[in-house]
C-alpha positions in Angstrom: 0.0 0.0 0.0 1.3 3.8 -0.8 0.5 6.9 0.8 0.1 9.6 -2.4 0.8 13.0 -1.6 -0.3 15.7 -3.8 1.5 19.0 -4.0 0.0 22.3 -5.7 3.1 24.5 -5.6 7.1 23.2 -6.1 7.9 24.7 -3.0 5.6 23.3 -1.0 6.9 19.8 -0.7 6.0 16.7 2.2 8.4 18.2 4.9 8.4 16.6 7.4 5.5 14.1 6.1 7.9 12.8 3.9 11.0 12.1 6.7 8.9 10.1 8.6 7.6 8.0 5.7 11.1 7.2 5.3 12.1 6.5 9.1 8.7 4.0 9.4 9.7 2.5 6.2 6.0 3.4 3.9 5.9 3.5 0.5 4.9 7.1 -0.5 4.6 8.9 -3.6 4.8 12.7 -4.2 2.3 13.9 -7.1 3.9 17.2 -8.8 1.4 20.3 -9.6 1.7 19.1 -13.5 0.6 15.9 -13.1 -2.3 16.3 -10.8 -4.4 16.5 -13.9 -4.1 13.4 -14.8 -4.3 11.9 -11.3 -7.1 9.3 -9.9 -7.4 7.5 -6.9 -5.2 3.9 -7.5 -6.2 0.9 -6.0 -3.1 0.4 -3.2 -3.5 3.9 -1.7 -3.2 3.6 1.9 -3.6 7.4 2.5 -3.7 10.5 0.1 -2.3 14.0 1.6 -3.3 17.2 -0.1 -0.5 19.6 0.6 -0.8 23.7 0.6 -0.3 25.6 -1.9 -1.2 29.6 -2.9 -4.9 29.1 -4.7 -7.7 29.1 -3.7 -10.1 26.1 -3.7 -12.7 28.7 -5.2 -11.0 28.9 -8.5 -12.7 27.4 -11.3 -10.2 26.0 -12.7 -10.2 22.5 -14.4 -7.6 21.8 -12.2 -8.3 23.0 -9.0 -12.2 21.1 -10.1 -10.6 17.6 -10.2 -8.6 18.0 -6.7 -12.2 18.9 -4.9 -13.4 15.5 -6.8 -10.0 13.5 -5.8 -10.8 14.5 -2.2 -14.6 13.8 -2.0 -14.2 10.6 -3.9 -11.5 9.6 -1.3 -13.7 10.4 1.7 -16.7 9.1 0.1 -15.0 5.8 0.1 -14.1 6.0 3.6 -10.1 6.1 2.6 -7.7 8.3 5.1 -7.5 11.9 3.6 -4.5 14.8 5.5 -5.4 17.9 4.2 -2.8 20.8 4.6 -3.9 24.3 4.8 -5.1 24.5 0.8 -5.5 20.6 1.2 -8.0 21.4 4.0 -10.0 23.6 2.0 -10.4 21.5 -0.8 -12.0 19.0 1.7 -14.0 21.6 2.9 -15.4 22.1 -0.6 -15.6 18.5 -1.5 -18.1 18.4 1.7 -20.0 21.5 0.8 -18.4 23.4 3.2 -17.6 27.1 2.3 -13.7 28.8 2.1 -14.2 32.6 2.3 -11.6 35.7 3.2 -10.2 35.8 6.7 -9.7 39.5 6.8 -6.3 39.4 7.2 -3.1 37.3 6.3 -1.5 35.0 8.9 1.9 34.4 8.7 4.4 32.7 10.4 4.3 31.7 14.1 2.8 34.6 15.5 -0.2 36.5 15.8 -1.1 40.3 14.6 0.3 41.1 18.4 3.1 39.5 18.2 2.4 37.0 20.4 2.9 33.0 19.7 0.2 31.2 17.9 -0.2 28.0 18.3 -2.7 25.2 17.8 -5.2 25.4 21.0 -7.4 21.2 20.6 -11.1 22.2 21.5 -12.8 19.4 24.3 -13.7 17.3 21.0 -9.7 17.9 19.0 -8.5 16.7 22.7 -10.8 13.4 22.8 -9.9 12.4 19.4 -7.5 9.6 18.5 -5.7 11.5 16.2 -4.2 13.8 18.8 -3.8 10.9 21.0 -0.2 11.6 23.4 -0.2 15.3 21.6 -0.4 18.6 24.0 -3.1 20.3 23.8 -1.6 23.2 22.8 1.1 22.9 19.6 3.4 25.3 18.1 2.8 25.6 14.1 3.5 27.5 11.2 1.3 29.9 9.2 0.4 31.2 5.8 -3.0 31.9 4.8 -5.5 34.2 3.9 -8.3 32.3 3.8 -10.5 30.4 6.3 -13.5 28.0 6.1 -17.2 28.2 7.3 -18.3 24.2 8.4 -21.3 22.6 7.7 -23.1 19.5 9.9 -20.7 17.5 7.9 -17.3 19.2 9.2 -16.4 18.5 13.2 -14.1 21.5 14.4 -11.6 20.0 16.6 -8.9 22.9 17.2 -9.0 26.9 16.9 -5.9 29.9 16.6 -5.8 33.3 18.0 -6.8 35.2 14.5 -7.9 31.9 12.9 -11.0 29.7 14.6 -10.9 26.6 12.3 -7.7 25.6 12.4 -8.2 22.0 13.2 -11.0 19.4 11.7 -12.4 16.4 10.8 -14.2 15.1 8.0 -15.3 11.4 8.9 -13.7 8.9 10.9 -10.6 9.0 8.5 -10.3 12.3 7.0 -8.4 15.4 8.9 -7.6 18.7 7.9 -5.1 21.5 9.1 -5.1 25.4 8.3 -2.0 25.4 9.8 1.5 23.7 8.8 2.7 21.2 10.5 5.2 19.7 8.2 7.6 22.6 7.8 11.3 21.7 8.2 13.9 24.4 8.8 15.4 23.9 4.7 11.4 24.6 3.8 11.2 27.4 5.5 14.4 29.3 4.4 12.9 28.3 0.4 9.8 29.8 1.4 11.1 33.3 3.7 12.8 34.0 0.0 10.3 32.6 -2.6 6.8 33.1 -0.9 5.7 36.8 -1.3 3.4 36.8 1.8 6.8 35.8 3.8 9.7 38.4 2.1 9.0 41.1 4.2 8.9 39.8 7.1 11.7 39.6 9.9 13.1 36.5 8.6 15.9 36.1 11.2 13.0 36.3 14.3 11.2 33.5 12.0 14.0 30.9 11.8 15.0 31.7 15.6 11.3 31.4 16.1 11.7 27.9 14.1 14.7 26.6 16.0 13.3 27.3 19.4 10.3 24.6 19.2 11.9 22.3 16.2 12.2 19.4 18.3 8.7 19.7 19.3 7.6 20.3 16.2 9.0 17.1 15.0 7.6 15.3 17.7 4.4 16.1 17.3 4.1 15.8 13.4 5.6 12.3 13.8 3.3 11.5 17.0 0.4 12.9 15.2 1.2 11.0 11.7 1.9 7.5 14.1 -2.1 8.5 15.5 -3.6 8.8 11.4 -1.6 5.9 10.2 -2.0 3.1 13.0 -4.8 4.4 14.9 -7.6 5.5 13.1 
């Protein structure tokens, strides 16, 4: 079984995703932005991630069209779907859900006062398996402007400081995140100089803002991959 991983943007790669893949030994394979036109489900998928990317999952493109199929054809059929911040909207659409304007950009690891902003797990994020052995509170990265409205169909299970849906599940099997979790420090330094939400921004404070929770970072992403991949 393989674990497909679809990417929307070159820059915006597995991460960390990808590293512990390789350390559990799991067949993955990365899907570039060109060929995602021509992708459908295969039979030995084990799990498909939708990485983030800068659309919008309101375009009407014929592209962006056939990722909101991939993803509700994958959660119709009960199969485990990771959505990452773009990913996580595409779900939202494949379930009817709506992805408006946030009002405002968020970027990085902290809030419009400056102030960390992290993941905070609502009663319901805490009592689910997939944040089994994860804090209740977890540092992440991010970039987004953005956010989603849920329907009866959409569970919220964790909220930010300028961002409430940050969190959620679509089914038993399906989870999406507006944040990042799979940022490595090599990501990040590709997107401080590529991204233009990120170039004028302190990037120093950002990578010393990086280094000072990597090891939880990585700790979490792997506990909370362990939790999709063996436990639900």
């Amino acid at each position: 079984m393989t674990t497909y991983i679809l990417k929307n943007i070159d820059r915006e790669g597995p991460g960390l995703i990808a590293e512990y893949l390789k350390e559990k030994g799991k067949s993955f394979q990365v899907i570039e932005p060109d060929a995602l036109v021509d992708f459908t489900l295969p039979s030995d998928l084990e799990a498909l991630i939708i990485l983030g990317g800068p659309a919008s999952a309101n375009d009407q493109t014929e592209d962006m069209v056939h990722k909101i199929d991939i993803a509700r054809e994958a959660m119709n059929q009960n199969l485990k779907v990771l959505g990452i911040c773009l990913g996580m909207q595409i779900m939202t659409k494949a379930k009817e859900g709506k992805v408006v304007p946030l009002g405002k950009t968020e970027r990085a690891f902290r809030d419009s006062e400056g102030n960390w902003n992290p993941l905070y797990l609502l009663d319901q994020g805490q009592d689910n398996p997939l944040f089994s052995n994860i804090s209740n509170t977890i540092p992440v990265f991010h970039l987004h402007g953005e956010t989603i409205v849920p329907n009866e169909q959409i569970q919220w299970l964790g909220q930010g400081a300028d961002c409430q849906y940050q969190a959620l599940s679509f089914g038993e099997k399906a989870y999406g995140f507006q944040c990042h979790l799979e940022l490595t420090l090599d990501m990040l330094k590709a997107w401080l100089t590529e991204d233009p939400d990120l170039v004028d921004l302190d990037h120093d404070q950002i990578i010393k803002d990086y280094l000072s929770v990597e090891e939880v970072y990585r700790t979490q992403c792997f506990c909370l991959l362990d939790n999709f991949f063996n436990h639900i």
